[in-house]
N, C-alpha and C positions, 0 to 999 in steps of 0.2 A: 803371714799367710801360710796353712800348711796345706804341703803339699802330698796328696794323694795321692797312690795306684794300685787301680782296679784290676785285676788278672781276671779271666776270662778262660776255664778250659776250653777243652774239644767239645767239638758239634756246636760248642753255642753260634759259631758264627753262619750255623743256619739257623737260628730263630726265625720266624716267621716263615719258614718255608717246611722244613721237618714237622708232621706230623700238629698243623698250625689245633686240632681239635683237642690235643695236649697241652702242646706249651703255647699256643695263641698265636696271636699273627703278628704280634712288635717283632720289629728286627730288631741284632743286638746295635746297628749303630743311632738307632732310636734310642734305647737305651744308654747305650755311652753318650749321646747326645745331651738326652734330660740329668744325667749325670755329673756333666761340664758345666751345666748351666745352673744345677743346683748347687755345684763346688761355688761357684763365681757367684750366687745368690749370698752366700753363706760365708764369704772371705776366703776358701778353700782353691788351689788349685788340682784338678783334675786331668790325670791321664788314664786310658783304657787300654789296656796291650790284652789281647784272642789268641793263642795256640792251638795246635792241635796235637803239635808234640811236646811232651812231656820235660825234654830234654832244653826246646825253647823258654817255658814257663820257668825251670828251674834257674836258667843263663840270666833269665830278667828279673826275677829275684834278687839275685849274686847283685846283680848292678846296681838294684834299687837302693842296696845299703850303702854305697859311695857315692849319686847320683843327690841328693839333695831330697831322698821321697822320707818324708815323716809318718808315713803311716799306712799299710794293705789293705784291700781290702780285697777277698781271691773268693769266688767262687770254681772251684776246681774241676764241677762237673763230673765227667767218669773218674779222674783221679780221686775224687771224696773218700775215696776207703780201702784204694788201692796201692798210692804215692809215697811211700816211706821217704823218698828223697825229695820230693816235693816240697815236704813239713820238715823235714830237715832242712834244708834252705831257706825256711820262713825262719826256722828256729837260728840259724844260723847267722841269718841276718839285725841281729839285735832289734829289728824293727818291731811292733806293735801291730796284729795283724787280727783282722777276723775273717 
């Protein structure tokens, strides 16, 4: 079974509430929800970790490379083109990441 995790930057964890005529009305635990259940549809296990600081998202990175996770998956949000330390922590992580 491999095991997944989903990174989430800032703001996402007001999905459905911010600006819902933009990003729409799903909240993200909707989201991580249909996520877990498509991991577990799929043989996959699923975890979903939200920051909003930068510094959090990078800590749980670090860990995910000792922790048993086989594979990233980050939407980094504001960080997308800002984070050089970010992407260094993916990179650093020997993990597989998109």
């Amino acid at each position: 079974m491999a095991n997944i995790l989903v990174v989430h930057g800032p703001n996402l964890n007001l999905l459905g509430q911010r600006e819902p005529g933009i990003y729409g009305e799903t909240r993200l635990a909707d989201i991580d929800s249909s996520l877990v259940e498509l991991g577990s549809a799929t043989g996959a296990s699923v975890t979903c970790f939200q920051s909003n600081s930068e510094s959090a998202l990078i800590e749980r990175v670090h860990s995910a490379s000792t922790d048993g996770t086989d594979y990233v998956v980050i939407n980094p949000a504001a960080f997308t083109h800002t984070s050089v330390a970010l992407r260094a922590a993916l990179a650093a992580s020997h993990l597989p990441f998109i």
